[in-house]
C-alpha positions as CSV (number, residue, x, y, z in Angstrom):
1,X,29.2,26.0,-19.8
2,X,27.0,27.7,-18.3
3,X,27.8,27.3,-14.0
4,X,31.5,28.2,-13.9
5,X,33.7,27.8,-10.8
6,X,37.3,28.4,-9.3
7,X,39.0,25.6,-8.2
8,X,41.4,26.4,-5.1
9,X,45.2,25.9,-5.8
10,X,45.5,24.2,-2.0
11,X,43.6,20.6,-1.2
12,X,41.0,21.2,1.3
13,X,39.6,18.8,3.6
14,X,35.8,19.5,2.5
15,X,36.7,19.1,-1.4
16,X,37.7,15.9,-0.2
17,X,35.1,15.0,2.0
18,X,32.3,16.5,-0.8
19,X,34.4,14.8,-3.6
20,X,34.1,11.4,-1.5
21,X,30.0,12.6,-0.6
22,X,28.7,13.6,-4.2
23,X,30.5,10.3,-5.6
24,X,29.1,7.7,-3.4
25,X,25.9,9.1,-3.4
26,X,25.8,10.0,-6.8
27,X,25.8,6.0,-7.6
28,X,23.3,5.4,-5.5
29,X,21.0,7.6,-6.9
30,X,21.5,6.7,-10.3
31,X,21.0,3.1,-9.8
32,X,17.4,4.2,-7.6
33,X,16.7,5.9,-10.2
34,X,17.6,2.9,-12.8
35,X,15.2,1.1,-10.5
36,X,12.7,3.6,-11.5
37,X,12.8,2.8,-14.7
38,X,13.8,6.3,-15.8
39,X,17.2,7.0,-17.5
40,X,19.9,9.2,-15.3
41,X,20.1,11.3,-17.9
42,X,16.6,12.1,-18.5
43,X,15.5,12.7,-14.7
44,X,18.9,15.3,-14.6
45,X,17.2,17.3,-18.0
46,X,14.0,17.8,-16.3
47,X,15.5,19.5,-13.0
48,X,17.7,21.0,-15.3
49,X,14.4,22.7,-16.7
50,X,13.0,22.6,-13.5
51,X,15.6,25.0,-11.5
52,X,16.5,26.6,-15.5
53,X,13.3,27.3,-16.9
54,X,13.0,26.9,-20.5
55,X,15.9,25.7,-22.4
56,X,17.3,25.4,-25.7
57,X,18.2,21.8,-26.8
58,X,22.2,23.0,-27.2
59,X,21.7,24.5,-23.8
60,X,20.6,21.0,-22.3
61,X,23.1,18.8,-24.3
62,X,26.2,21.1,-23.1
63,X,24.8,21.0,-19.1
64,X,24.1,17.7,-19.6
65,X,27.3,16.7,-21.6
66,X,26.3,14.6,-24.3
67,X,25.7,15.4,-27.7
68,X,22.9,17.0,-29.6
69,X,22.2,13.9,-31.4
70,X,21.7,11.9,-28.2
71,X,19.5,14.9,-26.9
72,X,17.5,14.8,-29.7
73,X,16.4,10.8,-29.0
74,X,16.2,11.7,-25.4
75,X,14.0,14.6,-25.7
76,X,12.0,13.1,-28.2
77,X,11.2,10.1,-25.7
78,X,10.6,12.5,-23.3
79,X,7.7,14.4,-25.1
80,X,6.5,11.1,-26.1
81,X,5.9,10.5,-22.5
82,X,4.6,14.0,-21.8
83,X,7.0,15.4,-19.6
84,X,8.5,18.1,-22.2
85,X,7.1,20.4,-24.7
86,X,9.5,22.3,-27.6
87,X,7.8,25.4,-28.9
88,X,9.3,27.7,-31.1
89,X,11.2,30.8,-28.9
90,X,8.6,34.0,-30.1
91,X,12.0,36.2,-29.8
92,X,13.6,34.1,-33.0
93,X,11.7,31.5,-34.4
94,X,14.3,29.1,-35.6
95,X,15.1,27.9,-32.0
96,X,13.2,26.2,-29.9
97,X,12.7,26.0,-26.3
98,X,12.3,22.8,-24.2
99,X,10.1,23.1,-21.3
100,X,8.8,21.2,-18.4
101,X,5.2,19.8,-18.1
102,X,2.8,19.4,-15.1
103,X,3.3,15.6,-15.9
104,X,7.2,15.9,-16.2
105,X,7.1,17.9,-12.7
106,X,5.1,15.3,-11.1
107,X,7.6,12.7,-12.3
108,X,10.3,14.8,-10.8
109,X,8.8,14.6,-7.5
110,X,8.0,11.3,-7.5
111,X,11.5,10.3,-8.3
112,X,12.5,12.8,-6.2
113,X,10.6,11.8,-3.3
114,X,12.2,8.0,-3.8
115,X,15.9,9.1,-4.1
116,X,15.5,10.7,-0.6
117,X,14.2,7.5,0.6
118,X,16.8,6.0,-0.8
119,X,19.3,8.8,0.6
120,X,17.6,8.2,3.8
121,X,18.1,4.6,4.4
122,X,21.7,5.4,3.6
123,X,22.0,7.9,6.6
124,X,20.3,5.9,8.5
125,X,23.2,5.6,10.6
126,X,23.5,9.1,11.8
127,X,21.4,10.4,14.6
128,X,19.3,13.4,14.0
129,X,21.5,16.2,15.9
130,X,24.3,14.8,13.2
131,X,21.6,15.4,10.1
132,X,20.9,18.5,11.7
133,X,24.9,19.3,11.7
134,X,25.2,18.1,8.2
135,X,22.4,20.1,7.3
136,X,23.1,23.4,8.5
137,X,27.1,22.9,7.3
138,X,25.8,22.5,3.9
139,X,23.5,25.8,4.0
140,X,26.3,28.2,2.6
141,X,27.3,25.3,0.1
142,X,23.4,25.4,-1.1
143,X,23.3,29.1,-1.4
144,X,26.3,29.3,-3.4
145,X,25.3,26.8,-5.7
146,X,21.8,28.0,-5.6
147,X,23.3,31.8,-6.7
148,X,25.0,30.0,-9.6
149,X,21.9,28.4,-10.7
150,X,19.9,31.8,-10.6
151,X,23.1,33.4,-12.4
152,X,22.6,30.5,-15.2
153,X,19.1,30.7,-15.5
154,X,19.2,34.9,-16.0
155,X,21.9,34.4,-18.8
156,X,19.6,31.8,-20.3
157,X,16.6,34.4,-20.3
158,X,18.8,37.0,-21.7
């Protein structure tokens, strides 16, 4: 696996709270998404190679956690629809590497720009200075995870 972590030995009121967070809205992304008419695990593939870069179909599978089989059909629906291309890596020529296309970022961003809709409506509750709270409580959470992705994406470029 590529993002690895430490898990602290004593519970912690914000792995609670984030545990409770990334569940909740991790259903209701899935099922805007659903609405989309795009699976869950394709949109997560292409940030994947969004944030990664290139990536090797192994690479995606074990991120992703399915198996190469089932990455095989998806990807191959996926460059049907013009949002991937697999070349051959020019380093060794018997792997290849999955990349991202301008159409695949733009359906990124489209289903990106939904899910925060969606995201949104579901905040809707809180008033701005509490989104601006939220917000700036979750800035050293980004950056760690945001170092992690940079660590995974120079380990796949090795």
């Amino acid at each position: 696996m590529l993002i690895k972590s430490a898990v602290p030995t004593a519970p912690h009121a914000a792995i609670d709270a984030l545990s409770f967070v990334s569940g909740y809205l991790y259903r209701i992304v899935r099922y805007a998404a659903r609405d989309l008419g795009i699976r869950w695990t394709a949109l997560m593939v292409l940030k994947d190679l969004s944030l990664l870069g290139p990536s090797t179909q192994r690479t995606l599978a074990d991120v992703e956690q399915v198996t190469e089989p089932t990455m095989t059909v998806l990807l191959e629906q996926m460059q049907q629809r013009g949002w991937i291309t697999r070349n051959r890596d020019p380093k060794n020529g018997r792997i290849k590497r999955v990349s991202i296309t301008a159409k695949g970022q733009r359906e990124l961003a489209n289903a990106g720009r939904v899910l925060r809709e969606r995201l949104g409506g579901e905040l809707a509750g809180l008033s701005a200075a509490e989104l601006d709270a939220i917000g700036a409580a979750l800035g050293p959470l980004v950056a760690l995870l945001m170092n992690k992705v940079d660590m995974a994406r120079q380990e796949l470029q090795a």
